[in-house]
C-alpha positions as CSV (number, residue, x, y, z in Angstrom):
1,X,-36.4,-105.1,-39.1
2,X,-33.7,-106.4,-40.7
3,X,-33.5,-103.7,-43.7
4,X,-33.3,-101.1,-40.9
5,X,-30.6,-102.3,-39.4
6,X,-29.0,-102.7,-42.5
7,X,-30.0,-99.2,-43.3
8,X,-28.1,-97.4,-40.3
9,X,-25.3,-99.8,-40.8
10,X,-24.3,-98.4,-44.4
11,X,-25.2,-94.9,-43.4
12,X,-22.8,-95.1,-40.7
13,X,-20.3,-96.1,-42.6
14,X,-20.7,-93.6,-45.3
15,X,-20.4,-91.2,-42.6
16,X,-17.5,-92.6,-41.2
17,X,-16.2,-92.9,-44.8
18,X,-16.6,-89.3,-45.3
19,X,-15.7,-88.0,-42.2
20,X,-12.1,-89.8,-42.9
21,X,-11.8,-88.0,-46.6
22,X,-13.0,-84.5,-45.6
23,X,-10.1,-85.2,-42.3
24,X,-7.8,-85.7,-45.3
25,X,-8.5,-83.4,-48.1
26,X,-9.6,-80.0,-46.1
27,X,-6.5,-79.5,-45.0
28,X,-5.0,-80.1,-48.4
29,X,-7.5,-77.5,-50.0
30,X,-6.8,-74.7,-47.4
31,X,-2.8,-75.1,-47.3
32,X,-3.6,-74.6,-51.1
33,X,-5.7,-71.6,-50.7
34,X,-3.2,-70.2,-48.2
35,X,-0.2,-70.9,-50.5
36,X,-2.0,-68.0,-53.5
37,X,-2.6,-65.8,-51.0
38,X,1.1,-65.8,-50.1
39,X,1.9,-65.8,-53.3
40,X,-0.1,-62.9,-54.5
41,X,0.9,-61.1,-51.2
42,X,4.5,-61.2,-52.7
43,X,3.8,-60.1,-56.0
44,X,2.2,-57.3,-54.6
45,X,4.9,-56.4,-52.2
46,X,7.4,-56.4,-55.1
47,X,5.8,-53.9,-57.2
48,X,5.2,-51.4,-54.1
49,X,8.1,-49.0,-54.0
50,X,10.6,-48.8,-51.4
51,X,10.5,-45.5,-50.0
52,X,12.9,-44.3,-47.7
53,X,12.0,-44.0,-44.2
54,X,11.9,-40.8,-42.0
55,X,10.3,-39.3,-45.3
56,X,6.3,-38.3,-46.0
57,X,5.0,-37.6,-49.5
58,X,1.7,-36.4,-49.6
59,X,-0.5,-36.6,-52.7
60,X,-3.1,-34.6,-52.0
61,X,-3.0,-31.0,-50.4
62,X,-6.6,-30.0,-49.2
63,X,-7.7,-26.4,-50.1
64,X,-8.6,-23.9,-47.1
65,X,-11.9,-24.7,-45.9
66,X,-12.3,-20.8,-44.7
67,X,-15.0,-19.3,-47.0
68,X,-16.6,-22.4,-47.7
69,X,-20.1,-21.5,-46.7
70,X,-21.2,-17.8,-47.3
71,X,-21.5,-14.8,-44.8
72,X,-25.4,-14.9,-45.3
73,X,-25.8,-18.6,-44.2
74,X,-25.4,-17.0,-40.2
75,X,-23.5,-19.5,-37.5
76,X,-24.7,-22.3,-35.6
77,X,-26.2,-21.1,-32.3
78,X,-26.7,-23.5,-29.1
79,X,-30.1,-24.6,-28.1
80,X,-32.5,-26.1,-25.5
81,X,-35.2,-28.4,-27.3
82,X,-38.7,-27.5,-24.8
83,X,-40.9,-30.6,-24.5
């Protein structure tokens, strides 16, 4: 009886042990990870040029879709579906 006491007294204070470190470090380790991501969203945001507003460029101009499918394919026709 007595080793099972002892038993659930050290695990619950390893857990309290650990609770108290992971309190402290996790939000060392995501201000970290949050810190790149900043960084890299600036880097990123310097090498995009400025453009100047009120103006569109477009990179692509798509071809006229007209004559796409041949005359002999026929056109789509409306129907009822008969159980």
């Amino acid at each position: 009886m007595e080793e099972l006491i002892r038993f659930i007294f050290i695990v619950i204070a390893i857990l309290y042990i650990v609770r108290a470190i992971v309190r402290w470090a996790l939000p060392m380790l995501f201000q970290s990870v949050i810190n790149k991501a900043q960084q890299q969203q600036q880097q990123t945001n310097y090498k995009r040029p400025e453009q100047p507003t009120g103006r569109v460029k477009v990179d692509y101009v798509p071809k006229d879709n007209k004559g796409k499918f041949p005359d002999s394919e026929g056109e789509f026709v409306d129907y009822e579906e008969v159980k």
